[in-house]
VEXZA-702637 format. One record per atom (N, C-alpha, C): residue in one letter; x, y, z. Coordinates in steps of 0.1 Angstrom, whole numbers, plus 5000, padded with zeros to 4 digits. Example, Ala and Ser with C-alpha at 12.3 -4.5 7.8 and 13.67 -1.06 7.14 Angstrom:
REM VEXZA-702637
A513249435078A512349555078A513249675078S512849785071S513749895071S512950005079
END
This chain:
REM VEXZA-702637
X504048305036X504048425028X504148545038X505348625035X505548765044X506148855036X505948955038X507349075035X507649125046X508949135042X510049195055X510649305049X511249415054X511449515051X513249515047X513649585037X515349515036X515449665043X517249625045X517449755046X518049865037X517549975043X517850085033X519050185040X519650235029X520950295033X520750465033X520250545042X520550705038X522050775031X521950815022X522250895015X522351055015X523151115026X522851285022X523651325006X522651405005X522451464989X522451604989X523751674993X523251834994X521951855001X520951915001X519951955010X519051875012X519151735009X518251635009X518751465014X518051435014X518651265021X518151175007X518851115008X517950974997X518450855003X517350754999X517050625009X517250534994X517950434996X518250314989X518550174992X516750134986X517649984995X516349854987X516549744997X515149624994X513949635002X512649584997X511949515008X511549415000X511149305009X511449165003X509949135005X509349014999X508548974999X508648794994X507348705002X507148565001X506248534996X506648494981X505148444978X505248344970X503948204978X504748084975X505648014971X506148054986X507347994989X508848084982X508548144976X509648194970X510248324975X511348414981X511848524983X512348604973X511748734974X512048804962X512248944969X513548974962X513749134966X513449234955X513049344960X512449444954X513049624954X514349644947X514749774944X514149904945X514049934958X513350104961X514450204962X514250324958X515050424960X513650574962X514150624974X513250734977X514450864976X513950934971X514851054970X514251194973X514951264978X514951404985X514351464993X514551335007X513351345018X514351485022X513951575034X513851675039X514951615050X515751695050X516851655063X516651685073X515951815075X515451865092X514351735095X513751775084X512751695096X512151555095X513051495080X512851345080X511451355071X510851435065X509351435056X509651425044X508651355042X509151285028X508151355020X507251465023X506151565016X506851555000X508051625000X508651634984X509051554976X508851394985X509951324980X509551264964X510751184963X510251084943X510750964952X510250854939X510050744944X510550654933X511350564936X511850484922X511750334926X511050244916X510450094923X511250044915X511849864915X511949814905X510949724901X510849694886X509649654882X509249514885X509849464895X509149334904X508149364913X508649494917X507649594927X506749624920X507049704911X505949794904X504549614896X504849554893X504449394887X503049384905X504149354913X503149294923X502249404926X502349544927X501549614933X500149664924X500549584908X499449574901X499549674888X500649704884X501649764873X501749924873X502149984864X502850134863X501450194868X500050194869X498950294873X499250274892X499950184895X499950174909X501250264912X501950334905X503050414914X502450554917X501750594913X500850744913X500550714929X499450624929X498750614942X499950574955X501150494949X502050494959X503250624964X503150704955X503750784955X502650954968X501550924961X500850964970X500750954987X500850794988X501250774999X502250795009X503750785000X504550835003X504950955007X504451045000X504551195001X503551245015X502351145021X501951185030X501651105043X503451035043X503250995054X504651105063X504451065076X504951155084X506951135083X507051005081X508150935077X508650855070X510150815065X510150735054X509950575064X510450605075X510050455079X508650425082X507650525085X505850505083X505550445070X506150525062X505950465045X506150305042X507350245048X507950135045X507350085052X506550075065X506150035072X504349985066X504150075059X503050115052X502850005040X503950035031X504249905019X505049805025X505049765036X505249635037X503949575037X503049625050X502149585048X500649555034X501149665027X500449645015X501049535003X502549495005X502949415003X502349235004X502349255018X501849115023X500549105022X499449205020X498149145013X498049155002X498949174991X499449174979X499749034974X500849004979X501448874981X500548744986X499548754994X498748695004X497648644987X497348724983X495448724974X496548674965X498348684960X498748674943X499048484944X498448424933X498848294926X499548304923X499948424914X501348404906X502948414915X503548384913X505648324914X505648454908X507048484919X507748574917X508548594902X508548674895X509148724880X510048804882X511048814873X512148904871X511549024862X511949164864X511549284858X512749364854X512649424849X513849494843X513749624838X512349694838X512149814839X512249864854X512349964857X512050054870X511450144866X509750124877X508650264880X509850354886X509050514886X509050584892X507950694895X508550754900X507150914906X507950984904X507751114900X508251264901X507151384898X506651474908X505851554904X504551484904X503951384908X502851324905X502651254894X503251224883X503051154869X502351024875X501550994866X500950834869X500850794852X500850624855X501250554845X499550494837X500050374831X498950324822X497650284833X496650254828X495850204834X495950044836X495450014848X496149854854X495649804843X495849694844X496249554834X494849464841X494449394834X493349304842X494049224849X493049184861X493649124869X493848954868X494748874871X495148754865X494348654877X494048704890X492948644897X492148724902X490948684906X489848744910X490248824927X490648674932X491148774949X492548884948X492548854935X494048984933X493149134929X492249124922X491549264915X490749274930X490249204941X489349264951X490449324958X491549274957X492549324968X492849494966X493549474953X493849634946X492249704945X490849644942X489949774945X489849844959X490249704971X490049774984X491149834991X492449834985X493449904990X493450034984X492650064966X492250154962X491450274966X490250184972X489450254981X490150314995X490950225001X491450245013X492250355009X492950395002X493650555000X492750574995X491450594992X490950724992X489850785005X489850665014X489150685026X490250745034X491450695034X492350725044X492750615055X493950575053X494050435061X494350415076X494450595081X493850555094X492650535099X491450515093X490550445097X490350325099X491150245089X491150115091X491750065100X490749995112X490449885123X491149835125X490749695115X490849515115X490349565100X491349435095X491349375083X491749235083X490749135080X491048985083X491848965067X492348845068X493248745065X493248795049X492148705043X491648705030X491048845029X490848945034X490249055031X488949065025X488448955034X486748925030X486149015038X486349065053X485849145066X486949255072X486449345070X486849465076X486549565087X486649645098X486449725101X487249865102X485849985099X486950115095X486150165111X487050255117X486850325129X486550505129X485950545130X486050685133X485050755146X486450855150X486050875157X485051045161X484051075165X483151235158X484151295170X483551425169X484251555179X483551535191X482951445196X483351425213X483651315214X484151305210X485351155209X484350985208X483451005206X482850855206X483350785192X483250665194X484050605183X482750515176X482950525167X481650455155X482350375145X481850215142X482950135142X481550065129X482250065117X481450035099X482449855101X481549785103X482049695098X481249595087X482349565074X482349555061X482349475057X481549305052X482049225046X481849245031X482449235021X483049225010X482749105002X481749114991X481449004984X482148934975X482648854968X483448784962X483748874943X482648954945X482949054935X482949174934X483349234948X483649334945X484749414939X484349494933X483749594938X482049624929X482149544919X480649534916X479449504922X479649444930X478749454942X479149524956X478149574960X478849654975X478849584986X479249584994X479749505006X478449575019X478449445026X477649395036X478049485048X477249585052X477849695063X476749655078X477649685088X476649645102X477449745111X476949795120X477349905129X476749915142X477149945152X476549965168X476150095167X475650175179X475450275180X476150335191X476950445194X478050495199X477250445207X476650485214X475950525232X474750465232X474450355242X473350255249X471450365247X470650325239X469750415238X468950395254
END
């Protein structure tokens, strides 16, 4: 099980670029491509701050349905590039793919974003390690994902990093109970500097 990133085609658009293309994902055993189109990233400087975001609904399905394009759109809008972005949902792809039982489906709607719109509220989840996955990648945008460490396999153990204003680094590491997020996770930490 992987995602690989397809490729995407720029598109100049009058004052803007638009990106069209796949990223693919493996989930048992099956390859499935997934229809993105990002529109009206900034041509000077490649920021995708303004951009919209169009999924096709195999995308929008695995990432846990229409309430998940708000928070991906979010993402998108604040990463530094479109290839940080893609780079970003591949990865969230593959622990997506990684926690899902279910075979790839055919979709036939396409999400999108414009202006912030967000969709229904998710759908229950069809496995348990699929709903811990979407609460901790939920959480994880709203911590901010450059804190995150290490993230093992199953996403039972985590570490988030931060670092204070004289640079020592203080390192929360998380294990994650089998239900969370109803239960809170098992936290252990060092202390910057040797007492």
């Amino acid at each position: 099980m992987a995602a690989t990133a397809g490729a995407l085609i720029a598109a100049p658009k009058g004052s803007a670029i638009d990106y069209e293309g796949f990223v693919v994902s493996h989930v048992n055993g099956y390859t499935e491509y997934h229809w993105i189109r990002i529109l009206d990233v900034d041509p000077l400087n490649g920021s995708p701050a303004h951009s919209r975001l169009e999924v096709a609904a195999s995308l929008e399905q695995l990432l846990g349905g229409a309430a998940a394009i708000g928070p991906l759109c979010a993402r998108l809008r604040g990463s530094p590039s479109v290839q940080h972005f893609l780079e970003d949902l591949q990865e969230v792809i593959e622990r997506l793919a990684y926690g899902s039982s279910a075979g790839p489906g055919p979709g036939s709607v396409a999400g999108s974003c414009s202006g912030g719109r967000h969709g229904a509220p998710l759908s229950s989840p069809s496995c348990s390690s699929h709903a811990v996955m979407r609460s901790l990648l939920a959480d994880l945008d709203r911590l901010g994902w450059g804190c995150l460490e290490e993230l093992d396999q199953d996403a039972a153990r985590l570490t988030l990093l931060h670092r204070d204003m004289r640079g020592r680094e203080h390192r929360l590491r998380l294990t994650l109970p089998p239900d969370y997020p109803a239960s809170p996770p098992a936290a252990a930490t060092d202390l910057p500097t040797p007492l």
